[in-house]
LOSEMAR-34392 format. One record per residue (C-alpha): x, y, z; residue number from 1. Coordinates in steps of 0.02 Angstrom, whole numbers. Layout:
! LOSEMAR-34392
<r X="X" Y="Y" Z="Z" num="NUM"/>
...
! end
This chain:
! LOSEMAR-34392
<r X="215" Y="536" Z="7718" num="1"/>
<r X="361" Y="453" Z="7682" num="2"/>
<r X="358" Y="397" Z="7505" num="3"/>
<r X="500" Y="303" Z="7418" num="4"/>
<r X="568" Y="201" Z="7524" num="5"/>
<r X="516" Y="68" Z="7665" num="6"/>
<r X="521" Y="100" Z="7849" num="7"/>
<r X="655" Y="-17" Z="7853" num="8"/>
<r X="747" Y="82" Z="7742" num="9"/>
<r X="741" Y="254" Z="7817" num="10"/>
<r X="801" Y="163" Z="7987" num="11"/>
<r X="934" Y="100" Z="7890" num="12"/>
<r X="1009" Y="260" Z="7826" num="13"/>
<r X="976" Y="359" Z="7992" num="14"/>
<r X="1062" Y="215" Z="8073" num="15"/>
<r X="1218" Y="279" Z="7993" num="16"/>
<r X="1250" Y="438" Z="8048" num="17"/>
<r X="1213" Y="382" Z="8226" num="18"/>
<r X="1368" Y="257" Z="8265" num="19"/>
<r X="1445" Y="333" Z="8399" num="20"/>
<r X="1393" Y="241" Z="8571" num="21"/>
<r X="1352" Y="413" Z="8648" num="22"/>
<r X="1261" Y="496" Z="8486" num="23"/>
<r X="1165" Y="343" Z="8499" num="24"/>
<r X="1138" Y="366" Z="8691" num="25"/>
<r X="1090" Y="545" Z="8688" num="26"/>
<r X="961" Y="512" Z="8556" num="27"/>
<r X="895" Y="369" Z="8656" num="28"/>
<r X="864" Y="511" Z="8773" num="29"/>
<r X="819" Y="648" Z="8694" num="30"/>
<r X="688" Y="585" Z="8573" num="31"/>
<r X="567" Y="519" Z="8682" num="32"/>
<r X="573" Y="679" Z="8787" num="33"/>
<r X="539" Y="787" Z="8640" num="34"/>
<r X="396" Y="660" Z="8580" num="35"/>
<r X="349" Y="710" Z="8758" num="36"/>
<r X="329" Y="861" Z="8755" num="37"/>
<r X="251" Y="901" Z="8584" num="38"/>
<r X="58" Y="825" Z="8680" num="39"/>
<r X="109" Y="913" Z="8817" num="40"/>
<r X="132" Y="1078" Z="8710" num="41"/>
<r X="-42" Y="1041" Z="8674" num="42"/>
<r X="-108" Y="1062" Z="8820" num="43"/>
<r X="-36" Y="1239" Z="8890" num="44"/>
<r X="-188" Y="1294" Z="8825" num="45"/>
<r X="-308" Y="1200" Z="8945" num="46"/>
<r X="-171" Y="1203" Z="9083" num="47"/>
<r X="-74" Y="1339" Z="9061" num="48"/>
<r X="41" Y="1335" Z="9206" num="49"/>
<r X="124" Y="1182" Z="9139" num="50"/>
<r X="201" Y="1266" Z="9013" num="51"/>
<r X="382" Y="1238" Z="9086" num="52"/>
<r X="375" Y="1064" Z="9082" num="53"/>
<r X="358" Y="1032" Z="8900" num="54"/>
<r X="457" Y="1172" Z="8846" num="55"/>
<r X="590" Y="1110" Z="8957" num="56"/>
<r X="571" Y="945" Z="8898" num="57"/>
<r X="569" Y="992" Z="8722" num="58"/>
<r X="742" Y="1090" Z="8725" num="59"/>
<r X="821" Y="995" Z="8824" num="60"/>
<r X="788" Y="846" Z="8707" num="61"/>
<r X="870" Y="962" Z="8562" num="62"/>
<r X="1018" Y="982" Z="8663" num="63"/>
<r X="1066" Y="797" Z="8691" num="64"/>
<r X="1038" Y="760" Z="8515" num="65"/>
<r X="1153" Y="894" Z="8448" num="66"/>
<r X="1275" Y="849" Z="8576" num="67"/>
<r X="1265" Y="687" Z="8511" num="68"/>
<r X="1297" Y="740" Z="8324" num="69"/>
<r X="1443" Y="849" Z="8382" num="70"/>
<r X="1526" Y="693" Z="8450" num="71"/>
<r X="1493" Y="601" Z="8292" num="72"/>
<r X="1542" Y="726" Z="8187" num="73"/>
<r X="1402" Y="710" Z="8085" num="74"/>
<r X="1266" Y="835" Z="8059" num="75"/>
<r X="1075" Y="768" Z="8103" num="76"/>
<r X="1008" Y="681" Z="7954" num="77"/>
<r X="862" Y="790" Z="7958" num="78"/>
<r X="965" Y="951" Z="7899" num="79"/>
<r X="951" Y="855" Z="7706" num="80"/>
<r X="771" Y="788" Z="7733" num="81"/>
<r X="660" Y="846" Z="7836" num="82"/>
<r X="576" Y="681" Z="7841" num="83"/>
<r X="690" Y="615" Z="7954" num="84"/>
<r X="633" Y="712" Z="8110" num="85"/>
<r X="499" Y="569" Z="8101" num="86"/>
<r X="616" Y="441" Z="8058" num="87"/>
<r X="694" Y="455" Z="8235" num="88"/>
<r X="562" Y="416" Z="8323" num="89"/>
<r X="535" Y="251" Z="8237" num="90"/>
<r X="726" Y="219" Z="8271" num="91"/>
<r X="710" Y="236" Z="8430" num="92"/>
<r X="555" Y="118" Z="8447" num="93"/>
<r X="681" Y="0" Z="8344" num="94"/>
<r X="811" Y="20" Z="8486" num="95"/>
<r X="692" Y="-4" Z="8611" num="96"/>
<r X="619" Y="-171" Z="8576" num="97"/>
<r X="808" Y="-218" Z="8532" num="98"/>
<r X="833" Y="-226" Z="8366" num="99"/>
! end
């Protein structure tokens, strides 16, 4: 899925548009709650009075990471390749484990 380059690699170059310390908090936020919610978007359909939570989940995730890009002054990597909404979630497991 992503061709071209090594995992490595795409860390590498998201890395760089995500310097500021509070870009870099707000995404350590607001990816894993829209990783969240996407399963539990799955499931409205067997339980559909949980549909709050994930949608909740899921914008509010959005919003940290663009207010995170608006203090960087850099727009989200994933506004040149799309590939990159998938590329955050591997940063963040990089963060995580503290890399």
């Amino acid at each position: 899925m992503l061709p071209e380059k090594e995992w490595d690699e795409w860390v590498t170059l998201y890395e760089r548009s995500h310097q500021h310390p509070f870009n870099r908090l707000c995404h350590l936020v607001g990816i894993p709650l829209i990783a969240l919610s996407v399963p539990l978007l799955l499931v409205i359909p067997l339980r559909p009075g949980i549909w709050p939570v994930p949608l909740i989940m899921f914008i509010v995730g959005w919003l940290f990471q663009f207010a995170g890009h608006m203090i960087e002054g850099k727009r989200p990597e994933f506004f040149h390749d799309w590939r990159f909404l998938f590329v955050g979630l591997r940063w963040w497991f990089v963060k995580i484990r503290g890399k």
